[in-house]
C-alpha positions as CSV (number, residue, x, y, z in Angstrom):
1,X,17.2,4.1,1.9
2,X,18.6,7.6,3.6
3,X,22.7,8.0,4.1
4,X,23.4,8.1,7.5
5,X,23.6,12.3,6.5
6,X,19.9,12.5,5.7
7,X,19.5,11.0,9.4
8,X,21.4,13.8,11.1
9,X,19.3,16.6,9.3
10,X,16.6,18.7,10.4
11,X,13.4,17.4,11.2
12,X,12.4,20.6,9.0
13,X,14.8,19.8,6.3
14,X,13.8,15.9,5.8
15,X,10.2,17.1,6.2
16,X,11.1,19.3,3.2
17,X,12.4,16.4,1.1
18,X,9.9,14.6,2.1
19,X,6.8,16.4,0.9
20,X,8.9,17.2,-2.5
21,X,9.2,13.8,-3.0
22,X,5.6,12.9,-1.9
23,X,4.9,15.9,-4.6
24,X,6.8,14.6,-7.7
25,X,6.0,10.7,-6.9
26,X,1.8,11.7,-6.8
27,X,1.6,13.5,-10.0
28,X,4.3,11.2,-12.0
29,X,4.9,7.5,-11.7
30,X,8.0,6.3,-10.3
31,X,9.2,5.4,-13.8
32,X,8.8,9.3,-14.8
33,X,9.6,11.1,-11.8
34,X,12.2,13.2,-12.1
35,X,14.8,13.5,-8.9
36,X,16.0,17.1,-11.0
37,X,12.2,18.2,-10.0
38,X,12.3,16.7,-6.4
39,X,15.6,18.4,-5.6
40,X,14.3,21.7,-7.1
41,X,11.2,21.5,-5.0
42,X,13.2,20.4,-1.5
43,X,15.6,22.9,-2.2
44,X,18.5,21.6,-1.9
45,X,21.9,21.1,-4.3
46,X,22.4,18.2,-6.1
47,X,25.3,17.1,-4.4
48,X,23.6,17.2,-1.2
49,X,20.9,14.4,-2.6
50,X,23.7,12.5,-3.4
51,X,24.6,12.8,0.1
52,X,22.0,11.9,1.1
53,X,20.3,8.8,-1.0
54,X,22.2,7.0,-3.6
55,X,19.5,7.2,-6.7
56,X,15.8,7.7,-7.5
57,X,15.1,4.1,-5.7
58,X,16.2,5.1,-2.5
59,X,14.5,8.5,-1.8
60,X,11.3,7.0,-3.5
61,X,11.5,4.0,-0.9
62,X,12.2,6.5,2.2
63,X,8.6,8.4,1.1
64,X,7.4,5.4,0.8
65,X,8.2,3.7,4.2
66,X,7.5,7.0,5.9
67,X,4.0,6.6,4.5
68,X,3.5,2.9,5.5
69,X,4.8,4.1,9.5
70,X,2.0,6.8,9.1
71,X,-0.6,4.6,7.9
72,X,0.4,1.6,10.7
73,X,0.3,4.5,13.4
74,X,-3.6,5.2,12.2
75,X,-4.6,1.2,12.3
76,X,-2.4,0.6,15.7
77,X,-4.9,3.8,16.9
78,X,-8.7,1.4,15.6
79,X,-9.9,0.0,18.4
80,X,-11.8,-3.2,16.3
81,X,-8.4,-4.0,14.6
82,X,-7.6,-7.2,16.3
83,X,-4.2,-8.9,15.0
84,X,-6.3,-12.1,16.0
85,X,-9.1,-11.9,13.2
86,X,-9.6,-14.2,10.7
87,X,-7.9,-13.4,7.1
88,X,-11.1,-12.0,5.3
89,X,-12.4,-10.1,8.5
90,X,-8.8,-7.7,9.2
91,X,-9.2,-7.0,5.4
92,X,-12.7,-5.7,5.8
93,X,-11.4,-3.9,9.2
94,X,-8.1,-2.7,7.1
95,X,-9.6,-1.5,4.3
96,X,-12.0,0.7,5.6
97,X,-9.5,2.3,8.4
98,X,-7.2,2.8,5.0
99,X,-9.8,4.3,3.2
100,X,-10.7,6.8,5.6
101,X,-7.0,7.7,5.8
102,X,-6.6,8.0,2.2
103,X,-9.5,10.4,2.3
104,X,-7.8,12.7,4.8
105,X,-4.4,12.1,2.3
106,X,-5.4,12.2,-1.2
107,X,-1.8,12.9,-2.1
108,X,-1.0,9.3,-0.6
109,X,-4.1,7.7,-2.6
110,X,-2.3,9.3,-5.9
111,X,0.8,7.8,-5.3
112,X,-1.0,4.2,-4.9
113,X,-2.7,4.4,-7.5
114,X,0.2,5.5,-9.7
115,X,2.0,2.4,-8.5
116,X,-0.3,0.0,-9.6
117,X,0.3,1.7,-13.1
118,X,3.8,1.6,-13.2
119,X,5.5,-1.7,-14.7
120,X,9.2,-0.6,-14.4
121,X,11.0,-3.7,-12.6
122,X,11.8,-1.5,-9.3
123,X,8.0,-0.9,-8.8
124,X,6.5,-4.6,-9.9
125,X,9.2,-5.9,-7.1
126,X,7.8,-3.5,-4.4
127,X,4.0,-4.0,-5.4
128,X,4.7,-8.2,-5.3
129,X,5.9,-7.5,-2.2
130,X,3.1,-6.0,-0.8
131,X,1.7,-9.2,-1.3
132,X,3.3,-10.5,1.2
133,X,1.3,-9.5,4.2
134,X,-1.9,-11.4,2.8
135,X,0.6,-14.7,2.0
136,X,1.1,-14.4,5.9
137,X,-1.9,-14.2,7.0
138,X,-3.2,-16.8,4.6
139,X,-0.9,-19.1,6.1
140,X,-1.4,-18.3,9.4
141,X,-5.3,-19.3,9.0
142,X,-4.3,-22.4,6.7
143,X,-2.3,-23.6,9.9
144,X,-5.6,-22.5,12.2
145,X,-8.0,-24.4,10.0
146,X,-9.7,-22.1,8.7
147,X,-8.7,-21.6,5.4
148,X,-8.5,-25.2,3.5
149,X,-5.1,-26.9,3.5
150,X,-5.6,-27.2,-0.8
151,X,-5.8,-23.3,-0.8
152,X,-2.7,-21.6,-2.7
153,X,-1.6,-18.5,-0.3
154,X,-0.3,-16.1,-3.9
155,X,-3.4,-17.2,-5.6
156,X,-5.5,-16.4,-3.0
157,X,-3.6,-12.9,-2.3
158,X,-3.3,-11.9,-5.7
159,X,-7.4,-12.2,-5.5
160,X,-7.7,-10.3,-2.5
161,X,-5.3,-7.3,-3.7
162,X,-7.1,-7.5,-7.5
163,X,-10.5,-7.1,-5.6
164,X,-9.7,-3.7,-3.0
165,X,-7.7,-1.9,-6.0
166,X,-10.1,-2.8,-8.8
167,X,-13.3,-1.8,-6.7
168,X,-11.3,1.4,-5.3
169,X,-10.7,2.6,-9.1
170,X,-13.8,1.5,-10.1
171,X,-16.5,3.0,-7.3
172,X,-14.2,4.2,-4.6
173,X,-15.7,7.6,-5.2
174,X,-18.8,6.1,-4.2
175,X,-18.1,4.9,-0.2
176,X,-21.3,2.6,0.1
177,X,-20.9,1.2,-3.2
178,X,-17.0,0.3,-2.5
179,X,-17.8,-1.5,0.5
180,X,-20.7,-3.4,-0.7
181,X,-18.3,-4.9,-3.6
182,X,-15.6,-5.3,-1.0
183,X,-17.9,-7.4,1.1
184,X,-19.2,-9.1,-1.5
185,X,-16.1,-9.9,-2.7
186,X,-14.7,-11.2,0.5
187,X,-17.9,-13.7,0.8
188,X,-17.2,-15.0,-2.4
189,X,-13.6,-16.0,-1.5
190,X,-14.8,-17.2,1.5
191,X,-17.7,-19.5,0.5
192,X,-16.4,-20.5,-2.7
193,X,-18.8,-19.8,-5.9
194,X,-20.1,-23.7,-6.3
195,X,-23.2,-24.4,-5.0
196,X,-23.6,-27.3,-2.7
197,X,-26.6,-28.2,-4.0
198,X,-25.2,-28.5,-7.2
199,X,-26.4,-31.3,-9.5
């Protein structure tokens, strides 16, 4: 995270970090990046990033958190995003508010998706915890009844996760197609894929 002398900058001058970092980070993964081309880009010395962050990690977690306060700024602003909802319904509601916001920021959709193909240890921590939200919420509706008691919370996460990123790299160019799958795919958790009727 920033040195207490990237918080007395410039709103100009961190916005010009910023976007270098958002730069280097969405056309390299993290594991590739290279800081030499971020500083070169925010124009700044190198002892002044050192000033500033400590290493690679912590300017890469600054963009990364001033992305997720963007992003919870656009769903605090949907109207039909209740806190309340049921587990599978906010992910519906989530998804598609995120989508449209990646559309406006295709910058920000790069950078995602270069994260998920990034194994380095500092990334597979952040993406795992990610997970974390949907363990929340899982819970939550485990202790509402209405998700089954016997259900595991990181099994069922890891299934929700694997369904929006698969589907968005598989048909997200293709809006109506990505939400059917993601719909689809939310049923099936929820009703289970054995038929009652079975024999």
């Amino acid at each position: 995270m920033p040195k207490d002398t990237f918080n007395n900058l410039s709103e100009e001058k961190k916005q010009r970090i910023f976007d270098a970092a958002v730069r280097e980070f969405s056309t390299r993964r993290f594991s590739e990046a290279s800081l030499n081309q971020i500083i070169k880009n925010a124009k700044i010395p190198w002892g002044s990033f050192y000033q500033y962050f400590n290493n690679k990690e912590d300017i890469f977690l600054f963009m990364y958190e001033e992305i997720y306060k963007e992003k919870l700024e656009i769903l605090s602003r949907q109207n039909d995003i209740n806190q309340d909802d049921d587990l599978l319904k906010l992910c519906e509601k989530v998804t598609k508010a995120t989508y449209e916001w990646a559309r406006k920021k295709p910058e920000y959709c790069k950078i995602s998706i270069l994260i998920e193909t990034d194994n380095s240890k500092f990334i597979t921590q952040l993406r795992d915890s990610s997970l974390e939200v949907f363990k929340i919420l899982i819970k939550r509706d485990i202790e509402r009844g209405i998700i089954k008691k016997t259900v595991d919370p990181d099994l069922i996460a890891d299934f929700i996760y694997t369904l929006i990123w698969k589907q968005f790299m598989r048909t997200g160019n293709n809006e109506k197609l990505f939400f059917q799958k993601i719909n689809d795919g939310l049923n099936i958790i929820k009703d289970g894929i054995i038929s009652i009727n079975k024999s």
